[in-house]
C-alpha positions as CSV (number, residue, x, y, z in Angstrom):
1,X,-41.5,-5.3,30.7
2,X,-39.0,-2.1,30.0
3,X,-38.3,-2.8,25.6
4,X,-34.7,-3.0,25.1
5,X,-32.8,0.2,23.7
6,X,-30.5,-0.1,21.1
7,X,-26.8,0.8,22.3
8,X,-25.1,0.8,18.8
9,X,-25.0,4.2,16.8
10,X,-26.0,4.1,13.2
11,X,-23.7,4.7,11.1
12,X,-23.1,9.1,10.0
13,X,-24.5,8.8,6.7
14,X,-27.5,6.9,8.1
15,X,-28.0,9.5,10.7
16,X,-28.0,12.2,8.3
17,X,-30.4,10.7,6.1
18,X,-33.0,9.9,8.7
19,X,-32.6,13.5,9.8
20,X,-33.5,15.1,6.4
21,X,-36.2,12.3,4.9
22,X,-39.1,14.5,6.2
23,X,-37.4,17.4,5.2
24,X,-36.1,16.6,1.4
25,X,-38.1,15.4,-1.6
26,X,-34.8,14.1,-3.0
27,X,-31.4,12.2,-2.1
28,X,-28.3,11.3,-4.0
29,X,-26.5,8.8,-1.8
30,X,-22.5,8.9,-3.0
31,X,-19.2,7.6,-2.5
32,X,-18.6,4.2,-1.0
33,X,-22.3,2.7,-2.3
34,X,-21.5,-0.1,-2.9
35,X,-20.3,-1.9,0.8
36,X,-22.0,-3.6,3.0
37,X,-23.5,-1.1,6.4
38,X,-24.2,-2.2,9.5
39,X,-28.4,-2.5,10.4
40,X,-29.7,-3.7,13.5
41,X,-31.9,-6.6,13.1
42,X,-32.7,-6.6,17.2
43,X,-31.1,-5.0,19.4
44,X,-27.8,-5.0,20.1
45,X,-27.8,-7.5,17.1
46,X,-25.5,-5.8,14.0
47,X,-25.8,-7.7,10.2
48,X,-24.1,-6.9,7.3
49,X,-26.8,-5.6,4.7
50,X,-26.2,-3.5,1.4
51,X,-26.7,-0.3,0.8
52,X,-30.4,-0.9,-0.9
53,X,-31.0,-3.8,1.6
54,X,-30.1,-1.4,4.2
55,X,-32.5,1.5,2.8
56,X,-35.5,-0.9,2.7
57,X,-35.3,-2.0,6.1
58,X,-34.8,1.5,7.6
59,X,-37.5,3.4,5.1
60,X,-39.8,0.1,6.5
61,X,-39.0,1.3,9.7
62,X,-39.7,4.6,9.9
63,X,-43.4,3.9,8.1
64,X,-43.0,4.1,4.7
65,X,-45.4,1.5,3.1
66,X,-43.6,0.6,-0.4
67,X,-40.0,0.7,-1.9
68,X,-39.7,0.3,-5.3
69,X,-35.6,0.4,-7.3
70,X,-34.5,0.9,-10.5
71,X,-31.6,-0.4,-12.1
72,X,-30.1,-0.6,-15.7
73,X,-30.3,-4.5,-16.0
74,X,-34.1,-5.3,-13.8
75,X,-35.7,-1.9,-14.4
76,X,-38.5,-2.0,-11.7
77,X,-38.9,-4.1,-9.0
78,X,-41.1,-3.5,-5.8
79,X,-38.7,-4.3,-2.7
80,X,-40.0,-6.2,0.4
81,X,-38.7,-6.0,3.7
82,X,-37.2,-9.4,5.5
83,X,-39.6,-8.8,8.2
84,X,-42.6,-10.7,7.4
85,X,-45.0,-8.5,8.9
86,X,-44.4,-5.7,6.8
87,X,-46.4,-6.4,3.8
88,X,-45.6,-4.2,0.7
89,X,-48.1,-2.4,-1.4
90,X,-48.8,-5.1,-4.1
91,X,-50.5,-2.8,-7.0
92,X,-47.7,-0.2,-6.6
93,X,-46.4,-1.2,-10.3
94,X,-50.0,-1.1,-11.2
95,X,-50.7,2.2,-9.9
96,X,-47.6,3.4,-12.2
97,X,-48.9,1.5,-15.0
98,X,-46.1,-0.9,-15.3
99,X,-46.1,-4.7,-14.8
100,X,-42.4,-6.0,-13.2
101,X,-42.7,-8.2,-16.5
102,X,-42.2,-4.9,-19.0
103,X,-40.0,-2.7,-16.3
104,X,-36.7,-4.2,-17.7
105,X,-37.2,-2.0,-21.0
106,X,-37.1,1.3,-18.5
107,X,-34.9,3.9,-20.0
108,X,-34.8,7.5,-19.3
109,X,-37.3,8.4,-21.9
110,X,-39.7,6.1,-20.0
111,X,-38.4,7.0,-17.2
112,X,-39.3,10.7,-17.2
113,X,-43.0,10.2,-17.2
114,X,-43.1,7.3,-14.4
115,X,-41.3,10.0,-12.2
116,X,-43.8,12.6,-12.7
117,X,-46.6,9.6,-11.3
118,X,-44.5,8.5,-8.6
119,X,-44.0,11.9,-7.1
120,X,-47.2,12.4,-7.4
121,X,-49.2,9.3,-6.3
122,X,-51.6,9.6,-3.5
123,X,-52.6,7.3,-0.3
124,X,-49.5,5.5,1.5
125,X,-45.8,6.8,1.5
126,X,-43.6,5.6,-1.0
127,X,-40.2,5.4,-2.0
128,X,-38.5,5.2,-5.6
129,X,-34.7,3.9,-5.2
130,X,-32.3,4.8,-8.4
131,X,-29.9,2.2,-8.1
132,X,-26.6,2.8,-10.7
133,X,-27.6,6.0,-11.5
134,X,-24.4,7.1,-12.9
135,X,-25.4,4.4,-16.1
136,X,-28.2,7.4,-16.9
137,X,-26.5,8.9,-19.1
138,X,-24.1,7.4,-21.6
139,X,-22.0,10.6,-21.3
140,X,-22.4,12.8,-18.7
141,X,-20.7,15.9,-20.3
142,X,-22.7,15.4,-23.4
143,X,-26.3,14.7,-22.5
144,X,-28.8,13.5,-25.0
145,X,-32.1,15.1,-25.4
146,X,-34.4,12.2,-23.6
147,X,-31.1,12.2,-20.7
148,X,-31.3,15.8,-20.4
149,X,-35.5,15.9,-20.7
150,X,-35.2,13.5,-17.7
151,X,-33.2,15.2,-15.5
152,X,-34.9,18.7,-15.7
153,X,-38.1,16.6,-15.2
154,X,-37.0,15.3,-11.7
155,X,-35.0,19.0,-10.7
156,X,-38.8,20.2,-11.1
157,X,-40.3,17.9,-9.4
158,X,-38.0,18.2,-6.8
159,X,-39.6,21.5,-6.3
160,X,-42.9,20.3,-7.0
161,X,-43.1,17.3,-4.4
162,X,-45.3,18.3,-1.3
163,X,-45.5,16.2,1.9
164,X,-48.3,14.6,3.6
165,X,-49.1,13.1,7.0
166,X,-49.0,9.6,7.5
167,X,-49.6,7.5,10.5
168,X,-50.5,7.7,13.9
169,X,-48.0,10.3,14.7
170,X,-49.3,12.4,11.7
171,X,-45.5,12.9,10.2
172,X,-44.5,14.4,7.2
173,X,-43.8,12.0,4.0
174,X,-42.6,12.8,0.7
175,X,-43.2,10.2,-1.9
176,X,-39.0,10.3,-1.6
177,X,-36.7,9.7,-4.9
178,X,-33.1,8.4,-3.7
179,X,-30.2,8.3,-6.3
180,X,-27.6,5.9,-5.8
181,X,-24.4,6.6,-8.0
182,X,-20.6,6.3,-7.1
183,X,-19.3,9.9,-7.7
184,X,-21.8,13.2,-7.0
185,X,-20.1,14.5,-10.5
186,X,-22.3,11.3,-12.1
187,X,-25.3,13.2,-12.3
188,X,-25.5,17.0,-13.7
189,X,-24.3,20.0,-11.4
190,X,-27.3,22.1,-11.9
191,X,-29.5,19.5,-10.7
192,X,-27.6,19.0,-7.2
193,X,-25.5,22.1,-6.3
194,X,-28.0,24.3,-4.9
195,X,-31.0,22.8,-4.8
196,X,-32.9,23.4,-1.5
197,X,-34.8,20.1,-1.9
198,X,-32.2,17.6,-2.6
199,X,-29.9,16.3,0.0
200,X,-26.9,14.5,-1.1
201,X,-25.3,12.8,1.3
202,X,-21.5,10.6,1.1
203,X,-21.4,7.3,2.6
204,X,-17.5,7.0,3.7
205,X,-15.5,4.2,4.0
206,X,-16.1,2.6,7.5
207,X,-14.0,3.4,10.4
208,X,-13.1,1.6,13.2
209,X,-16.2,2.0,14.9
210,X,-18.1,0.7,12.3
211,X,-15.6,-2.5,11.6
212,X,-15.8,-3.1,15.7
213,X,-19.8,-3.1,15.6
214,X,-19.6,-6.0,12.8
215,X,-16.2,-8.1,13.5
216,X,-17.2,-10.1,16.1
217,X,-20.2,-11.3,14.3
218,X,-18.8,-12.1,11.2
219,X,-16.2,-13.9,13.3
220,X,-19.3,-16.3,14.8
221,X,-19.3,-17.9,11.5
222,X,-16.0,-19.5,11.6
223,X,-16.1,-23.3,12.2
224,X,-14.1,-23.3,15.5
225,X,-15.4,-20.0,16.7
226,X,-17.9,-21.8,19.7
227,X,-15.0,-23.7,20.8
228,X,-13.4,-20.7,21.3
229,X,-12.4,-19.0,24.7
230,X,-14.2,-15.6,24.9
231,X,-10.8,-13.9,25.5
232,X,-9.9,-15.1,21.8
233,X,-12.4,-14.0,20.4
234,X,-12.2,-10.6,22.1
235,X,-8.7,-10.6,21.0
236,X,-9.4,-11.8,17.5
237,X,-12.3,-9.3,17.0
238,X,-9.6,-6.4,18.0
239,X,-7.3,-7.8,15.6
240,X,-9.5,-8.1,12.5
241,X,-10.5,-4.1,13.3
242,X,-6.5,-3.1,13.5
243,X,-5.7,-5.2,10.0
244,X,-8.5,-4.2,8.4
245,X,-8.0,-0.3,8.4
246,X,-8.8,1.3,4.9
247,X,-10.9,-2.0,3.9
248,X,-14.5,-2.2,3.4
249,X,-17.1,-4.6,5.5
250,X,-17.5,-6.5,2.0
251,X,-13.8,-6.7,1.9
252,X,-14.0,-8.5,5.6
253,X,-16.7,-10.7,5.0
254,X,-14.2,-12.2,2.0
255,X,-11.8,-12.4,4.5
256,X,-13.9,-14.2,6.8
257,X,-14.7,-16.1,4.1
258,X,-11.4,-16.8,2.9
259,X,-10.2,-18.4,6.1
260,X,-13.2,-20.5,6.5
261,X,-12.2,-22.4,3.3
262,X,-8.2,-22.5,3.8
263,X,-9.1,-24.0,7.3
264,X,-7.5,-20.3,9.0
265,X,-8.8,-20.5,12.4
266,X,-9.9,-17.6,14.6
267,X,-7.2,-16.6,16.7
268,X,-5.2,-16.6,13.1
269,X,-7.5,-13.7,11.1
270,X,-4.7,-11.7,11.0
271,X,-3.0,-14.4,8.5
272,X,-6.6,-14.5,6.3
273,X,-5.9,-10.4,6.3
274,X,-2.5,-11.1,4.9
275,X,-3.8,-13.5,2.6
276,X,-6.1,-11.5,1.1
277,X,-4.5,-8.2,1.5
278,X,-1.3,-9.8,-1.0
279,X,-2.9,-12.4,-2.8
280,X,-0.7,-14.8,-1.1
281,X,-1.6,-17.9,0.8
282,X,2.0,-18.9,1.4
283,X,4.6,-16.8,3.7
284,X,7.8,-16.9,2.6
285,X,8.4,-14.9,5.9
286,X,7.9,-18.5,8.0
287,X,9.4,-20.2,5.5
288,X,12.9,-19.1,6.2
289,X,15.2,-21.6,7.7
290,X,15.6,-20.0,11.0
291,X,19.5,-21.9,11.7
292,X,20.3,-19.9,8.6
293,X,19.7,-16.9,10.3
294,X,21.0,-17.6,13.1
295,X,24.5,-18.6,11.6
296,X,24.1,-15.8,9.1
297,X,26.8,-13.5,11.2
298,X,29.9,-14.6,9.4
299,X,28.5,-15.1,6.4
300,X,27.3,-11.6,6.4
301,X,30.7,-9.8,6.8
302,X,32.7,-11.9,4.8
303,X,30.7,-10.0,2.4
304,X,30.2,-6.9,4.3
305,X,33.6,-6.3,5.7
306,X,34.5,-3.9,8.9
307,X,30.8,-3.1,9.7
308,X,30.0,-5.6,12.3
309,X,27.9,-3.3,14.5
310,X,25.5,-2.4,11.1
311,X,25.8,-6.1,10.8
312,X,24.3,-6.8,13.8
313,X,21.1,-4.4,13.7
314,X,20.3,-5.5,10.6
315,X,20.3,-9.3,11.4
316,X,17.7,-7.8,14.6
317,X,15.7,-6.2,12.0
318,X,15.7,-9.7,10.4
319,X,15.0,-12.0,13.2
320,X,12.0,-9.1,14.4
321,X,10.5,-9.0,11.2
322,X,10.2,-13.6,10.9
323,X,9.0,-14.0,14.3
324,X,6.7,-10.7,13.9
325,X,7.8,-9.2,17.5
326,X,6.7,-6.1,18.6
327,X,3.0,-4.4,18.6
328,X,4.1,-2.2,15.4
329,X,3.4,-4.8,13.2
330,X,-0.5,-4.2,13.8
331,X,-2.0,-3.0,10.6
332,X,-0.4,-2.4,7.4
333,X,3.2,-1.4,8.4
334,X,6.2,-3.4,6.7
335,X,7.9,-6.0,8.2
336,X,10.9,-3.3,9.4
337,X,12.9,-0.2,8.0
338,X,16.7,0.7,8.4
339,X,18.3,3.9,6.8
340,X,21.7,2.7,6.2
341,X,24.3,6.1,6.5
342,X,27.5,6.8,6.1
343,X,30.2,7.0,3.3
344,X,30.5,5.7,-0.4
345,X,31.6,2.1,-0.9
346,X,31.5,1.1,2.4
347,X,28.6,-2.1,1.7
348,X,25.5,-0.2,2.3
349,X,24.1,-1.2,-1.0
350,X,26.3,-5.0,-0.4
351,X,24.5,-5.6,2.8
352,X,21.0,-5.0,1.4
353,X,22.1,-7.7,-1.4
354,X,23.5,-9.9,1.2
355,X,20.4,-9.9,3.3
356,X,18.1,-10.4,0.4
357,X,20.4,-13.5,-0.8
358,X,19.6,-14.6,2.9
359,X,16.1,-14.3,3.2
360,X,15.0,-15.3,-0.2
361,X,18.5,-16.9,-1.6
362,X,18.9,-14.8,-4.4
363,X,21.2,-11.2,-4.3
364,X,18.9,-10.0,-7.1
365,X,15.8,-10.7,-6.0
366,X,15.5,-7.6,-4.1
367,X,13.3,-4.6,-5.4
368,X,16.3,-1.5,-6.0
369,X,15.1,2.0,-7.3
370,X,17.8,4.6,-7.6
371,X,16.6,7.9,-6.1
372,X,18.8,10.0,-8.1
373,X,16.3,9.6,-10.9
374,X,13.5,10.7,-8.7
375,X,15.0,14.2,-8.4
376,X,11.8,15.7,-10.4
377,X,8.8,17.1,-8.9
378,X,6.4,15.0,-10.5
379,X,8.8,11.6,-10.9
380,X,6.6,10.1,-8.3
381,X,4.4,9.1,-11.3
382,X,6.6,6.8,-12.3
383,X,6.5,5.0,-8.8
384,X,3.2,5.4,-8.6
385,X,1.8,5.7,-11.8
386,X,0.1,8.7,-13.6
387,X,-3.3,9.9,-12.7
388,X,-6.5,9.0,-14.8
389,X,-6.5,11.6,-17.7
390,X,-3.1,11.2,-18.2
391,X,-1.1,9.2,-21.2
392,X,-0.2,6.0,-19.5
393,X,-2.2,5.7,-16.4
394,X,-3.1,2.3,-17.0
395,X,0.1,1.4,-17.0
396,X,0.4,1.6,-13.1
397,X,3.7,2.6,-11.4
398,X,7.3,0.7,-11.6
399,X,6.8,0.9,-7.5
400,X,3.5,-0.6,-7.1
401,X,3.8,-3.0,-10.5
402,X,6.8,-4.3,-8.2
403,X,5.2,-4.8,-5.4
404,X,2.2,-6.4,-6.5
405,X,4.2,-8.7,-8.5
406,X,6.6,-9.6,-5.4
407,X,4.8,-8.5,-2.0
408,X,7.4,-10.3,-0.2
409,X,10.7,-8.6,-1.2
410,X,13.6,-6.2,0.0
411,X,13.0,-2.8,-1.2
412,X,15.7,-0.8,-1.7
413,X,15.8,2.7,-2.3
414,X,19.7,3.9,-2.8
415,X,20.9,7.3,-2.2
416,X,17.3,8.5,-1.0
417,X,18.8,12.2,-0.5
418,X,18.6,12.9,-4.1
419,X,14.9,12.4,-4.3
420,X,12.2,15.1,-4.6
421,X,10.6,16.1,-1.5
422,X,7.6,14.8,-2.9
423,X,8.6,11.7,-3.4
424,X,9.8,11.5,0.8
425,X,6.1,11.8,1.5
426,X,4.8,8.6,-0.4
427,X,7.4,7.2,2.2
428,X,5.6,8.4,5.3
429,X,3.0,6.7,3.5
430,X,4.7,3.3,3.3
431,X,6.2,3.8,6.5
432,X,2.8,4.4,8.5
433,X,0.2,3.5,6.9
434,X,1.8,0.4,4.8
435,X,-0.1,1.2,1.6
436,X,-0.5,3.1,-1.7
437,X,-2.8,3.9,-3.8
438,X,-1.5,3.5,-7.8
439,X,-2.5,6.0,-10.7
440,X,-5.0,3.2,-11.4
441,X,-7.0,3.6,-8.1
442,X,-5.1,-0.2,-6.7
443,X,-3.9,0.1,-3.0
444,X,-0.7,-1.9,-3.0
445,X,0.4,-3.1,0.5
446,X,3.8,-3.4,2.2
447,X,3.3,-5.1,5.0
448,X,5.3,-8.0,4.0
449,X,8.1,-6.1,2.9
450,X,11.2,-5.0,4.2
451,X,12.5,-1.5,3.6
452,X,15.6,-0.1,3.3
453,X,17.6,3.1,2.6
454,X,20.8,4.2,2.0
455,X,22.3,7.8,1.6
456,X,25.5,9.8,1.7
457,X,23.9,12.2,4.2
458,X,26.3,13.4,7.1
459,X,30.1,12.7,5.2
460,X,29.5,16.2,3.4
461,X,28.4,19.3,5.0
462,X,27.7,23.0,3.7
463,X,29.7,25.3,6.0
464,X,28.0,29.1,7.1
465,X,29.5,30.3,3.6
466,X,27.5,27.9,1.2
467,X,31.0,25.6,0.8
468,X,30.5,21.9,0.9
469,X,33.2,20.6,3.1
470,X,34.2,17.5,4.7
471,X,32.1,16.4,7.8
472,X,33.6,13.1,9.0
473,X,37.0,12.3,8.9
474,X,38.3,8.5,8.6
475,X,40.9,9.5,11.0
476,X,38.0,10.2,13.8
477,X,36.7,7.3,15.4
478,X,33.3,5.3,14.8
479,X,31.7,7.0,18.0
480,X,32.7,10.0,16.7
481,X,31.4,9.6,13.1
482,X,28.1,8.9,14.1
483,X,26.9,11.6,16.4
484,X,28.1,14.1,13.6
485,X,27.0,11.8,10.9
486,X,23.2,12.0,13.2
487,X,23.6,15.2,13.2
488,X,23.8,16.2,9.8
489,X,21.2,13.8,9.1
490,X,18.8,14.7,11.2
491,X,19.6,18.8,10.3
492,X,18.6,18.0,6.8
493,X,15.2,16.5,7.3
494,X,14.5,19.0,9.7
495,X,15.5,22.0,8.3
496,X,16.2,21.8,4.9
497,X,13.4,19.3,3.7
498,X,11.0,20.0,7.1
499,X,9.9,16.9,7.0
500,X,11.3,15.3,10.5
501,X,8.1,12.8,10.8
502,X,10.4,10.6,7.7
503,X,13.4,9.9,10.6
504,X,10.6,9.6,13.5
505,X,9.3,6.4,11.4
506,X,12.4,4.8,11.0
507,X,13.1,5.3,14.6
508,X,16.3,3.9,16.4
509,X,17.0,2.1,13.0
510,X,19.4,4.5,11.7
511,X,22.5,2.7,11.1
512,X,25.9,4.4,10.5
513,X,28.9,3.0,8.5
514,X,31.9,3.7,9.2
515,X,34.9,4.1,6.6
516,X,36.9,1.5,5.3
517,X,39.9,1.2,7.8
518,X,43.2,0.0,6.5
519,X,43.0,-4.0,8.1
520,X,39.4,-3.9,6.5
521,X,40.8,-3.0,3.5
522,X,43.7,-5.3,3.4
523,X,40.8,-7.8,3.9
524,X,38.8,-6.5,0.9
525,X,42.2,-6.2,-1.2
526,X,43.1,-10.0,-1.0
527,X,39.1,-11.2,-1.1
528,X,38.9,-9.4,-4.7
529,X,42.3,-10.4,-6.1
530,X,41.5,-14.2,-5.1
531,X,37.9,-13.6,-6.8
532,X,39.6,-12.0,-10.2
533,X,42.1,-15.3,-10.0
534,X,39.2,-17.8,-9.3
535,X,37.3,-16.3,-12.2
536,X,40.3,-16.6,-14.5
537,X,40.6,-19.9,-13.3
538,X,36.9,-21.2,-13.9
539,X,37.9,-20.2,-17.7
540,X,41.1,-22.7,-17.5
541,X,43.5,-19.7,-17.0
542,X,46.0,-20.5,-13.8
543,X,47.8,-16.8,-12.6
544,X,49.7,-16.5,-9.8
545,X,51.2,-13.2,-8.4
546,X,55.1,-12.7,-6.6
547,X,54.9,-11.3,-3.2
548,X,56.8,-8.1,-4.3
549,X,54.1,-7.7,-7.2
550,X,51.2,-8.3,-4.5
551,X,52.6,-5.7,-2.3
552,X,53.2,-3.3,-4.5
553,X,49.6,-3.7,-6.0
554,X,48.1,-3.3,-2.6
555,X,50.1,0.2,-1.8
556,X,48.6,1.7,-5.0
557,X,45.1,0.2,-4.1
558,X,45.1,1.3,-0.5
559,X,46.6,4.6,-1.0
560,X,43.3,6.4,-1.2
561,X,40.7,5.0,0.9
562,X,37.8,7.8,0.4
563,X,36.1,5.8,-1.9
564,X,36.0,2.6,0.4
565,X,35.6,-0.7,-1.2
566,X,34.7,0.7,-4.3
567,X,37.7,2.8,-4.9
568,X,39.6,-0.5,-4.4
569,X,37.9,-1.9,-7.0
570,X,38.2,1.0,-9.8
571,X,42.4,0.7,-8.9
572,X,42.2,-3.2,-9.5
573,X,40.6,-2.9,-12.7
574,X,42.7,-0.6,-14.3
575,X,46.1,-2.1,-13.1
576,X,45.0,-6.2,-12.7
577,X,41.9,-6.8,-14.9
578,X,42.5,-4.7,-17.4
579,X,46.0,-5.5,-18.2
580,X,45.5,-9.5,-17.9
581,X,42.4,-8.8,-20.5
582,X,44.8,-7.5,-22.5
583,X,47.7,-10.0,-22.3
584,X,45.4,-12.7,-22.8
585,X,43.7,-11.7,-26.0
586,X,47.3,-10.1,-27.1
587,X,49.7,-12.9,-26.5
588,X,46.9,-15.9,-27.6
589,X,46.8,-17.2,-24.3
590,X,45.5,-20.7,-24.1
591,X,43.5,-22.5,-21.2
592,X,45.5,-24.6,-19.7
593,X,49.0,-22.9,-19.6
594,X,50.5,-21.3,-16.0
595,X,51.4,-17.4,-16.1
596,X,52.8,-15.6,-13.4
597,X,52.9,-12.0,-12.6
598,X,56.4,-10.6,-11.9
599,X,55.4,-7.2,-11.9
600,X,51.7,-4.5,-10.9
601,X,51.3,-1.5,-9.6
602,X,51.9,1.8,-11.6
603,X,54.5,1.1,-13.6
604,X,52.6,-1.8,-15.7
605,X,52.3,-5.3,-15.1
606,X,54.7,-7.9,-16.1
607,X,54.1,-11.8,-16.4
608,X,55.8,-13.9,-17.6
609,X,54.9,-18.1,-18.9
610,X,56.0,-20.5,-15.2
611,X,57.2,-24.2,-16.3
């Protein structure tokens, strides 16, 4: 009968290590030590083991006869294989001349002199394991004398060590030291840079190979994963690899985990990712009452007036990012992204309020950073946080504070033009991959967020003699606007920031405004005088206003449009609110009594006391 061959690869590291072991006295495993790898119990038969787990099984495997570890906490212990026919070496501790009863008082002034035995013990192969080896030293720029006694002790035994055959095959074995710490820099340079007999090898994060070899079985432990079609599972296995990109296998086993005890079935993982990705078990996402959206057209532009084609993408974005439609959603990415363009006061910034009061019924609720105070190089440590070594790195960033605290939010990033190019690249970030990594070393997801931009870009454009002139006219039409609008848009990221990847992201989600027309702003006129008299009114003052005074208020309002809604705004303020402020606290008007206004515009207003 032809033995079965093996058809999954180990993982690099692994490779690299079986490679070297007859070739190296020494190892320093670093980096990501602390996951579980994938070992093949039979093959074709993946398990999740850790790192020293893994280690004992494969040193068993390749004929060493004994694995002993050290740690800060046990000090020695000899390790045993979970194959039962693989008997360890049971007077190994003896042969040191420790007992596992005394090894937990192991420090490195003990340390040093067990070394120099192990290296140099005769008969079978063996294998010393230095598990948390970064917690040698108490500081690692500052040695003390027994640290630094210790380590020069192993750099010359490293030297020292000589190999033996072993075995039927005769084949070189070291008794092997392997160091286990998180960061190379852990242990001193001059004992690993440049030392022919020390291999130190780093143990990356696991790809998607990796995830593939071990998703399907950790799916099998799911309660309702026999019942399961095999198609389901095939997809579901596919799934938890896409959701799980940047996470570790100990991260998916929690997952699996996770979804076992909140009942998550299998064809669902991607909601346990979510879960456990955010911290979240509810989704506010499929909590939204869906005949609110659907009826949320009108309400929409009676906020948001004259922009019903911007209207009408953004309520797509909407409905796309509650039902999840659309294979982009795979991963980390955030529910959508819009860059809203197009001129000042025209409800870019009213729309984003307008769909957060939708979604989650409160305008303020969404998550708004001005970009104009990102215009330093190095402001994106206040989104982000600063790095370690730096005053207030523990602090995190306001970006990633935010979105921990709310993962399910609007994010709104106004006037993104005025940012630092260095800031545009954290959004490729957020854009693509869906995550950051704070000052503090958190990744902070966005993949239940929804993300939105606004700029100026395109209105204003720098003519061939370095003046800034007028781009779009309101006098062109909307068709019109846009393609030059697109244009200038799409000549800044290109050529002045060289960074077109930002717009390929966002895609066909570019939405331009266009300016406040004169019916629109007739609209917006009357909307805020009624909402200055309704205000008065919910404080028991009654105004009204003569047709002639209404008029004549409108004609100053409307007779710059440039600054859209909001210029409309500035003029009633200074010739409505402002001067009824001023009547009422002069003249000691009480609630109750009925003024009317006789009189607005630019030559004053005049009121006078009706009934």
């Amino acid at each position: 009968m032809q033995e079965e061959i093996s058809v999954i690869e180990k993982p690099r590291w692994l490779r690299d290590f079986l490679r070297f072991l007859p070739l190296k006295s020494q190892f320093v495993l670093t980096g990501n030590v602390r996951d579980l790898q994938a070992y093949e119990v039979a093959p074709q038969t993946p398990t999740p083991l850790g790192l020293v787990e893994t280690l004992v099984e494969t040193l068993y495997d390749e004929g060493f006869c004994g694995v002993l570890r050290w740690n800060p906490v046990q000090g020695l212990q000899v390790l045993r294989s979970m194959k039962p026919e693989r008997p360890a070496s049971a007077d190994l501790l003896k042969q040191l001349g420790v007992t596992e009863g005394h090894a937990s008082c192991l420090g490195p002034e003990t340390l040093a002199p067990l070394l120099e035995r192990f290296v140099s013990l005769p008969g079978e192969p063996m294998v010393l394991v230095l598990d948390f080896a970064s917690r040698l030293t108490v500081q690692g720029a500052s040695m003390s004398l027994p640290e630094h006694d210790f380590f020069t002790r192993a750099m010359v035994l490293s030297y020292q060590a000589r190999s033996r055959p072993h075995g039927p095959a005769r084949k070189p074995f070291f008794n092997t030291v392997i160091w286990i710490a998180e960061k190379e820099g852990d242990l001193p340079d001059w004992l690993t840079i440049g030392n022919p007999r020390i291999r130190v090898i780093p143990i990356a994060k696991p790809d998607a190979a990796i995830r593939g070899t071990l998703s399907a079985a950790m799916l099998r432990s799911l309660p309702d994963c026999r019942e399961a079609a095999p198609e389901v599972l095939e997809t579901a296995a596919s799934v938890f690899v896409d959701s799980t990109d940047g996470l570790l296998l100990a991260d998916m086993r929690a997952i699996v985990q996770l979804a076992a005890m909140e009942q998550v079935g299998v064809a669902k993982i991607a909601d346990a990712v979510r879960r456990y990705k955010v911290g979240v078990t509810e989704d506010p996402w499929q909590r939204i009452d869906r005949r609110k959206i659907q009826a949320a057209e009108p309400f929409i532009q009676s906020r948001v007036k004259g922009q019903s084609h911007a209207v009408t993408h953004v309520l797509d974005i909407v409905k796309r990012a509650i039902t999840g439609v659309g294979g982009g959603r795979r991963g980390n990415r955030p529910r959508g992204a819009v860059f809203l363009a197009g001129p000042t006061g025209v409800g870019k910034t009213e729309l984003a309020k307008t769909v957060t009061n939708l979604l989650f019924g409160d305008d303020s609720a969404y998550i708004r950073f001005d970009m104009s105070e990102f215009s330093a190089e190095h402001s994106d440590q206040r989104l982000l946080g600063a790095p370690p070594g730096y005053v207030g790195y523990d602090m995190g960033g306001e970006l990633t504070n935010a979105v921990r605290e709310k993962p399910f939010s609007v994010i709104l990033f106004d006037e993104v033009e005025k940012a630092h190019p260095r800031i545009l690249d954290k959004f490729l970030q957020i854009l693509d991959d869906g995550v950051l990594t704070s000052g503090r070393g958190d990744r902070v997801y966005f993949s239940e967020a929804l993300i939105i931009f606004t700029s100026n870009l395109g209105i204003y454009r720098t003519n061939e003699h370095g003046v800034r002139e007028l781009n779009a006219k309101p006098s062109e039409p909307l068709s019109q606007i846009q393609q030059k609008v697109m244009h200038e848009i799409q000549r800044h990221f290109k050529e002045t920031l060289n960074r077109p990847e930002l717009l390929n992201r966002i895609g066909e989600n570019i939405i331009v405004f266009d300016f406040i027309r004169e019916e629109v702003a007739n609209e917006i006129f009357d909307q805020m005088v009624a909402s200055i008299f309704a205000d008065l009114e919910s404080q028991g003052f009654s105004f009204s206003m003569d047709a002639a005074a209404r008029e004549a208020l409108r004609t100053l309002c409307l007779s710059d449009l440039s600054n859209g809604g909001r210029g409309i705004r500035n003029q009633l303020e200074a010739h409505l609110l402002n001067p009824l402020a001023r009547a009422v606290f002069d003249q000691k008007m009480a609630p109750g009594q009925i003024w009317q206004i006789t009189a607005a515009g630019q030559k004053g207003l005049s009121l006078r006391q009706a009934g």
